[in-house]
FIMARKOL-179172 format. One record per residue (C-alpha): residue in one letter; x, y, z. Coordinates in steps of 0.25 Angstrom, whole numbers, plus 2048, in hexadecimal, padded with zeros to 3 digits. Last residue first. Layout:
AXYZ;...
//
This chain:
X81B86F7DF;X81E87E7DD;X8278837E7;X8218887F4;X82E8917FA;X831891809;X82E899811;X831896822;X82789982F;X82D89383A;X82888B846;X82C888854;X81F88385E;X82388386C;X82A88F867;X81E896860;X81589286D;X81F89B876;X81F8A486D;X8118A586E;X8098A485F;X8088B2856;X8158AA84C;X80C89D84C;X7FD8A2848;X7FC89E83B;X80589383D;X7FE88D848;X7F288F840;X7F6885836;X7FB87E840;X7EB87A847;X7E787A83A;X7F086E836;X7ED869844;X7E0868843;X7D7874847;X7C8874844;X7BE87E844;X7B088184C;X7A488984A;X7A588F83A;X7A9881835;X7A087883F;X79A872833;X7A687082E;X7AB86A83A;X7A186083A;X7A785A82D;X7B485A832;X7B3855840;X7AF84983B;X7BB847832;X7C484583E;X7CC851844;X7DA854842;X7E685184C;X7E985F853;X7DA85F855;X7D7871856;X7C8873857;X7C4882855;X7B688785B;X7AE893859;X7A489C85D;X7A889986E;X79E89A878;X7A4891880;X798886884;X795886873;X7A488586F;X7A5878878;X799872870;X7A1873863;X7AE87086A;X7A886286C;X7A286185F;X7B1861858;X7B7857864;X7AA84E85F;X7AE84E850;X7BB847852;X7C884B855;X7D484784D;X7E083D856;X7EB84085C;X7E6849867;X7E985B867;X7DB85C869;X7D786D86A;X7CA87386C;X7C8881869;X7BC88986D;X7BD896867;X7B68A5868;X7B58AC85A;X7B18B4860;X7B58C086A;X7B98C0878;X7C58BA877;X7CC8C5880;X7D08CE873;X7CA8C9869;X7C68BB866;X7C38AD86D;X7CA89F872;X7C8893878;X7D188887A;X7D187A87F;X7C287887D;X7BA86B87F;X7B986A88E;X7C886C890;X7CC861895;X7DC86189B;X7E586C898;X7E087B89A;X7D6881891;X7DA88C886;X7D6899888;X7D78A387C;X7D68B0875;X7D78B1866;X7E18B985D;X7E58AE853;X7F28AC85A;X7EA8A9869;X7E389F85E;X7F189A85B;X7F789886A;X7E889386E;X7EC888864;X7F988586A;X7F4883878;X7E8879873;X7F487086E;X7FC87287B;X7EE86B882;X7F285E87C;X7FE85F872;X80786B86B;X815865868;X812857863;X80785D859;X80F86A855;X819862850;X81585A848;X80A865843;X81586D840;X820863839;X81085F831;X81086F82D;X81F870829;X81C86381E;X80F86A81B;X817875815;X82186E811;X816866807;X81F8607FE;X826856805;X8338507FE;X83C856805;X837852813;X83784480D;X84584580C;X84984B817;X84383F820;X83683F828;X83A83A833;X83182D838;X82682C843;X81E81F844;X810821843;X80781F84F;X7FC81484D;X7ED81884B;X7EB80E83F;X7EA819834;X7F781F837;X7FD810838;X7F881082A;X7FF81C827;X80D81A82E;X80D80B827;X808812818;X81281D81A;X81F81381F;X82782181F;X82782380D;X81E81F804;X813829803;X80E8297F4;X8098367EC;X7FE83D7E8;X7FB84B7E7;X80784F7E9;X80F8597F3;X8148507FD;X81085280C;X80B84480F;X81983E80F;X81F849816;X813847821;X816838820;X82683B824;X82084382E;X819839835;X80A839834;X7FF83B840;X80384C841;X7FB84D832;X7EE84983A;X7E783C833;X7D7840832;X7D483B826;X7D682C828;X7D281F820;X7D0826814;X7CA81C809;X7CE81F7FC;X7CA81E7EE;X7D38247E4;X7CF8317DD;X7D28387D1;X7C38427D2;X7C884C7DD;X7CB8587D6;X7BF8577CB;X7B58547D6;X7B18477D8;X7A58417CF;X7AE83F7C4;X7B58367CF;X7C582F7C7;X7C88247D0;X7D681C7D3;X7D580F7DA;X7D180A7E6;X7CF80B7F5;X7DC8157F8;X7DC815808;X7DC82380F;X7E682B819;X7E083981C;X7EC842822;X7E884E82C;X7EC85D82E;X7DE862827;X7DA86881B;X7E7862812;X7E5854815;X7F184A813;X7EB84080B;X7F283380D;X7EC826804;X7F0818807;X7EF80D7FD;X7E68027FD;X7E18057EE;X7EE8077E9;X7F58167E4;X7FD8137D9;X7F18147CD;X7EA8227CC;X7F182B7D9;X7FF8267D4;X7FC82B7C6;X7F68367CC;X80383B7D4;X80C8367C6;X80483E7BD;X80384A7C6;X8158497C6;X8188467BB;X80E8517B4;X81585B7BF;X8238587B9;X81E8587AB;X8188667AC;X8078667AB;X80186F7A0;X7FB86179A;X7F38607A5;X7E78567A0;X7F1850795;X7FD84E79D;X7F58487A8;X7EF83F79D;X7FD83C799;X8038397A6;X7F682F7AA;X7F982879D;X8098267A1;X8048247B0;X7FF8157A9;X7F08107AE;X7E681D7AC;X7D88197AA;X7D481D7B8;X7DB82C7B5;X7CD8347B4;X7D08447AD;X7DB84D7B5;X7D68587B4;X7D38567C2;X7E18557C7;X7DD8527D6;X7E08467DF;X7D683F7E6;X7D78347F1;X7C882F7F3;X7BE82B800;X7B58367FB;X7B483D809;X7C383F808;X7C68427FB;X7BB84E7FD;X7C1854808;X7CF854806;X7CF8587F6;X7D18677FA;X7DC863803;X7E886E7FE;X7EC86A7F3;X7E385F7F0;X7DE8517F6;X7ED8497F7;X7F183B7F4;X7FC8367FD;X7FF8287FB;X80281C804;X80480D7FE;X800800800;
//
């Protein structure tokens, strides 16, 4: 068996719908039905012909992804979709051959049938040698290296994963340095800020955002670690409830309730749920409904404002947590 890494656009807009389809997509939609394909010389041709403005270095290259998309990848096969919307990796399980969906739209119609076991997987759950692996810039490409298939199934199994250093090599290879940076972030971030020390550092970036705060002493907390209001003694809405879970695992749809009920005894008009490790699907779709009542902080988000905020932060917080801005030039892939 092998491991692959099929992505769902750019930046996620494929995430949703491959997803709740139970397919891998890939995009190219000019790119007519492909089942009749069987030699990558034929498939080079037709790509030749449906973007014949295409250099020969790029056309190598697209042929070769969707080549391996059409005929290489095996029913059995696992499938890693790093998500884009969300700090958290789904892991699927390819149930047949290559199909092309008129009924689809025209992004999402090459697709393999697949069955996503998880969709939940935090990012800070892998190895840094995965994360490398996962952060390459193609559409589709195979994962080989660091045991993948053994480190992910025991993902999928509950069991720790065995750390290895990433070596130079595979940092060189990554594509997505940005995201490389991020992960050495949320790594570090999530052995360095647990428990109640978690709750500490999101009071440090809402104190940034101009609010006034209270955050609850260590122990229970009756459903609210922080709470927080505007203007000049937080007097002012919005007012916040926060709830913070700093556990191992995604919270389900009853930790989202429960701060919906705790909002109504504190008078607050909004709530922001922070899971360092993600939230189950559940809580998605009742989230959206809760869009302009409560949001939802996972560890991506919870860095991202990080960084917004990090140079208005304590300077205390700043030398527990060291970070430095750097350039660098985004060459063209």
């Amino acid at each position: 068996m092998a491991v692959w890494l099929v992505r769902a656009g750019a930046h996620g807009e494929r995430e949703d719908f491959v997803l709740s389809h139970g397919i891998a997509s890939i995009g190219w939609e000019n790119l007519p039905d492909v089942s009749h394909i069987d030699t990558i010389e034929a498939l080079r041709d037709l790509y030749r012909r449906t973007y014949p403005d295409e250099k020969p270095a790029s056309v190598a290259n697209y042929v070769g992804q969707l080549w391996t998309f059409l005929r290489r990848i095996q029913k059995g096969d696992l499938v890693i979709l790093p998500l884009k919307t969300r700090a958290a990796i789904a892991i699927g399980e390819v149930r047949g051959p290559y199909q092309y969906r008129l009924d689809f739209p025209s992004d999402a119609r090459h697709t393999r049938p697949v069955e996503w076991l998880r969709t939940d997987v935090p990012r800070t759950t892998f190895d840094q040698d995965l994360l490398y692996s996962f952060g390459a810039f193609m559409t589709v490409c195979q994962i080989q290296r660091s045991n993948a298939e053994e480190k992910i199934r025991a993902v999928l199994s509950g069991k720790p994963s065995t750390s290895i250093e990433a070596t130079r090599d595979q940092m060189e290879e990554q594509g997505d340095w940005e995201q490389v940076a991020q992960d050495e972030i949320l790594k570090y971030v999530g052995q360095k800020f647990r428990g109640h020390d978690l709750a500490r550092l999101v009071e440090s970036i809402l104190i940034a955002e101009g609010y006034q705060t209270q955050r609850s002493p260590a122990g229970p907390d009756g459903g609210v670690d922080i709470i927080a209001g505007s203007g000049p003694i937080g007097f002012y809405e919005p007012r916040l409830c926060v709830q913070v879970k700093s556990q191992d695992s995604p919270v389900d749809v009853g930790v989202l309730r429960e701060l919906q009920g705790v909002m109504k005894s504190f008078n607050a008009t909004h709530g922001l749920l922070v899971s360092w490790s993600g939230f189950k699907s559940s809580v998605d779709s009742e989230a959206r409904r809760l869009f302009f009542d409560i949001r939802l902080w996972d560890a991506g988000k919870l860095v991202k404002a990080l960084l917004e905020n990090y140079e208005r932060l304590p300077e205390e917080l700043q030398a527990e947590l060291p970070l430095k801005r750097i350039w660098t030039l985004a060459k063209e892939e």
